[in-house]
C-alpha positions as CSV (number, residue, x, y, z in Angstrom):
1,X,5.8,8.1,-2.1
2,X,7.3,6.2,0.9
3,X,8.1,8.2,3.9
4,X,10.7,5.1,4.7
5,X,12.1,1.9,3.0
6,X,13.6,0.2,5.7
7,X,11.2,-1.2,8.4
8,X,10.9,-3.5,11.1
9,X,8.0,-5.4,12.7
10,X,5.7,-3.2,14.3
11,X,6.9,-0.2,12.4
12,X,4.0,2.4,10.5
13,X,4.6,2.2,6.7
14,X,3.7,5.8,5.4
15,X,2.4,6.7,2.0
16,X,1.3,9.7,0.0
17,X,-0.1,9.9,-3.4
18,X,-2.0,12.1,-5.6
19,X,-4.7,11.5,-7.6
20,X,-5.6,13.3,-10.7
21,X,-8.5,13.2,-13.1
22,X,-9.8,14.7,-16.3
23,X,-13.7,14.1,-15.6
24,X,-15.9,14.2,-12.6
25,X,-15.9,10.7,-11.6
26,X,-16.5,8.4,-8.0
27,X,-13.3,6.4,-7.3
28,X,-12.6,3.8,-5.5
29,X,-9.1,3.0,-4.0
30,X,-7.2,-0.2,-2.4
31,X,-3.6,-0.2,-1.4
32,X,-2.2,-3.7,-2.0
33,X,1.0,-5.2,0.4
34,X,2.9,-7.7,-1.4
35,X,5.5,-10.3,-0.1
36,X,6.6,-13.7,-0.2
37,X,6.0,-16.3,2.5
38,X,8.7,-17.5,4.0
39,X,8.0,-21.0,1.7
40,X,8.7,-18.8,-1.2
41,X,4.9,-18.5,-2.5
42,X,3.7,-14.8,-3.4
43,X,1.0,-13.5,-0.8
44,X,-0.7,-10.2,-1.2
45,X,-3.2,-8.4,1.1
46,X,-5.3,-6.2,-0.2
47,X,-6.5,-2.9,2.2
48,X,-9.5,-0.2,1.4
49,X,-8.0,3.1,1.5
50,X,-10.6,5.7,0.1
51,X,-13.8,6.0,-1.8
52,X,-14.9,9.3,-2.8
53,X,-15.1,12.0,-6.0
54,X,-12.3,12.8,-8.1
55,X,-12.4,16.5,-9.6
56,X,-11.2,17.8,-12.8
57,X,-8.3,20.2,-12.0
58,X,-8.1,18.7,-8.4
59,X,-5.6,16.4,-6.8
60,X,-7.3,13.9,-5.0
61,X,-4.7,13.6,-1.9
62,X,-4.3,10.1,-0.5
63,X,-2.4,8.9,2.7
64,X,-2.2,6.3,5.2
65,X,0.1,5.6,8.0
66,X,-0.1,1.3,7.9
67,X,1.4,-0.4,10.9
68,X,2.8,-3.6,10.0
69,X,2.7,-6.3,12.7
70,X,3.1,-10.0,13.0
71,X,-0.8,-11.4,13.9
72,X,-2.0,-14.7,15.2
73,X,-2.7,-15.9,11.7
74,X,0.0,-13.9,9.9
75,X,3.9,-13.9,10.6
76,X,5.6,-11.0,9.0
77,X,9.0,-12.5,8.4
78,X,11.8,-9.8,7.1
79,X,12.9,-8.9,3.8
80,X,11.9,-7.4,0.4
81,X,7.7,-6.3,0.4
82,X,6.3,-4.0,-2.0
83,X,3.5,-1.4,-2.3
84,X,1.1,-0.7,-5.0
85,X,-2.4,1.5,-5.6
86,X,-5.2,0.0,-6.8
87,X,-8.0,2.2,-8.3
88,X,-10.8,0.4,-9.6
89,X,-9.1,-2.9,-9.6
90,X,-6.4,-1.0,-12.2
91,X,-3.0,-1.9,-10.2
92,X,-0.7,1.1,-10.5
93,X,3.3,0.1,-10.3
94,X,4.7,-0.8,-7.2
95,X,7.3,0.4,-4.6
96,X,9.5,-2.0,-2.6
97,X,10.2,-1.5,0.8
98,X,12.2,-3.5,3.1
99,X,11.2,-5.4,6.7
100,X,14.3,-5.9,9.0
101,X,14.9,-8.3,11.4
102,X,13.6,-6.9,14.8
């Protein structure tokens, strides 16, 4: 879940999830940004998130406040990103969230 869908450069992107498991098992999560470049090719970066124990008849919680800012090597240029989990490479379905002009 997305705390907000309309962003701007510099802003903190916040997601929650749960996680939920019938056996006793180590996990290992990513979160996965996903845009296009401004030359229209897809470009996804890929972030570690958690690596731990799920429980059976626990909710593993998972959050992270992400800030997204332009870099030296990477210009975040507005419109239509997405966010998706990632659980032992397994890509869960995404959310789309939008970056504004600043």
């Amino acid at each position: 879940m997305l705390e907000r869908t309309e962003l701007s450069d510099g802003g903190t992107l916040r997601f929650s999830a749960a996680l939920t498991s019938t056996a006793a098992a180590p996990v290992h999560v990513m979160f996965v940004i996903s845009s296009k470049t401004q030359g229209g090719k897809p470009r996804e970066k890929v972030y570690f998130l958690l690596r731990g124990t799920a429980e059976p008849g626990h909710e593993l919680q998972l959050a992270k406040d992400h800030v997204l800012r332009s870099t030296a090597t990477v210009k975040l240029a507005p419109g239509v990103y997405s966010i998706a989990l990632q659980v032992h490479g397994r890509r869960f379905p995404a959310t789309a969230f939008h970056l504004r002009e600043a």
